[in-house]
LUMDOLO-920092 format. One line per field, with one value per residue (C-alpha): z, y, x; residue number from 1; residue in one letter. Coordinates in steps of 0.001 Angstrom, whole numbers. Last residue first. Layout:
BEGIN
pz: [Z / ...] .
py: [Y / ...] .
px: [X / ...] .
resi: [NUM / ...] .
resn: [A / ...] .
This chain:
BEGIN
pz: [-7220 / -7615 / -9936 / -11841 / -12885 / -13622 / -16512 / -17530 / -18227 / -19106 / -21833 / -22834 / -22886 / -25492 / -27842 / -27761 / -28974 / -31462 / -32894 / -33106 / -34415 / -37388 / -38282 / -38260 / -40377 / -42523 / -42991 / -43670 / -46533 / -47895 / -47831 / -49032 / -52192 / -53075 / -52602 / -54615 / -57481 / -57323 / -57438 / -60656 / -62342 / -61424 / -62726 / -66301 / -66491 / -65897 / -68282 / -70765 / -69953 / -69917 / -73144 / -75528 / -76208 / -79832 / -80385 / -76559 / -77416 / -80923 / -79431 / -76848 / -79174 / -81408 / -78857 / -77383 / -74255] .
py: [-96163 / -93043 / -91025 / -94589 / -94314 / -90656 / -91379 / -94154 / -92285 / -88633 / -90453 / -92374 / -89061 / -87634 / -90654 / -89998 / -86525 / -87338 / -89544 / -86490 / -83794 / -86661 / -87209 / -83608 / -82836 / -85829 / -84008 / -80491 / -81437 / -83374 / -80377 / -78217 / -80655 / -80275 / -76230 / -76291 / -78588 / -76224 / -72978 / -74220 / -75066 / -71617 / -69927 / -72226 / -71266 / -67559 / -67355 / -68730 / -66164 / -63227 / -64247 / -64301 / -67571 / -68490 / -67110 / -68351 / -71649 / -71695 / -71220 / -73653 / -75930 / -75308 / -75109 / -78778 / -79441] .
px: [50048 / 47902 / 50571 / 50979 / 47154 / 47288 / 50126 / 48217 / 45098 / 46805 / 48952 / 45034 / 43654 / 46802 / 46563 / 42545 / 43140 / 45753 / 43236 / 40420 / 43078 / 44374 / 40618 / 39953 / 42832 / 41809 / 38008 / 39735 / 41688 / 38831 / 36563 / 39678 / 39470 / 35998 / 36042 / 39083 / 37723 / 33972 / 36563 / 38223 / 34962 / 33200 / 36371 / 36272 / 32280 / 33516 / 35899 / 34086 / 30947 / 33651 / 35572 / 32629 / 29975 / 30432 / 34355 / 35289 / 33702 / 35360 / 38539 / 38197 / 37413 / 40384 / 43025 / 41858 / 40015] .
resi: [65 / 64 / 63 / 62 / 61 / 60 / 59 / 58 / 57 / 56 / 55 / 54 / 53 / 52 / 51 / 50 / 49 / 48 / 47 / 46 / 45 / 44 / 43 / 42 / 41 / 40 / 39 / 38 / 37 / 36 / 35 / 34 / 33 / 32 / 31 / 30 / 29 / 28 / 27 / 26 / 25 / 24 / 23 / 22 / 21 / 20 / 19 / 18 / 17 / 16 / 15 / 14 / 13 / 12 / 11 / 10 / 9 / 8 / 7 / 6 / 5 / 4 / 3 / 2 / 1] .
resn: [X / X / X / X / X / X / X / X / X / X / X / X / X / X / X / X / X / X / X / X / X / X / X / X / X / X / X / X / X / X / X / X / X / X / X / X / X / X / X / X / X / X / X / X / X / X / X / X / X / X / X / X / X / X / X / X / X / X / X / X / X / X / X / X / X] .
């Protein structure tokens, strides 16, 4: 978005409407990307998980030996 269009959007609509369309967009990218954030944190907290059983696993299995 140019200078010029943004200009005549903020001239046709007024500042508060234009800034809230751009706020609305800026929140809807965040929202997206915190989603996506929070997906490969759970990925990472579910692998680490399994890492940590299969420790306990082996480690249990040579305790018993």
């Amino acid at each position: 978005m140019d200078a010029n269009s943004l200009t005549t959007i903020v001239g046709t609509l007024g500042f508060p409407i234009v800034m809230c369309l751009m706020f609305f967009k800026y929140i809807k990218q965040m929202t997206e990307q915190h989603a996506r954030e929070v997906k490969e944190l759970s990925e990472a907290v579910n692998n680490n998980t399994l890492v940590m059983q299969q420790l306990i696993d082996k480690l249990e299995a040579n305790v018993s030996e």
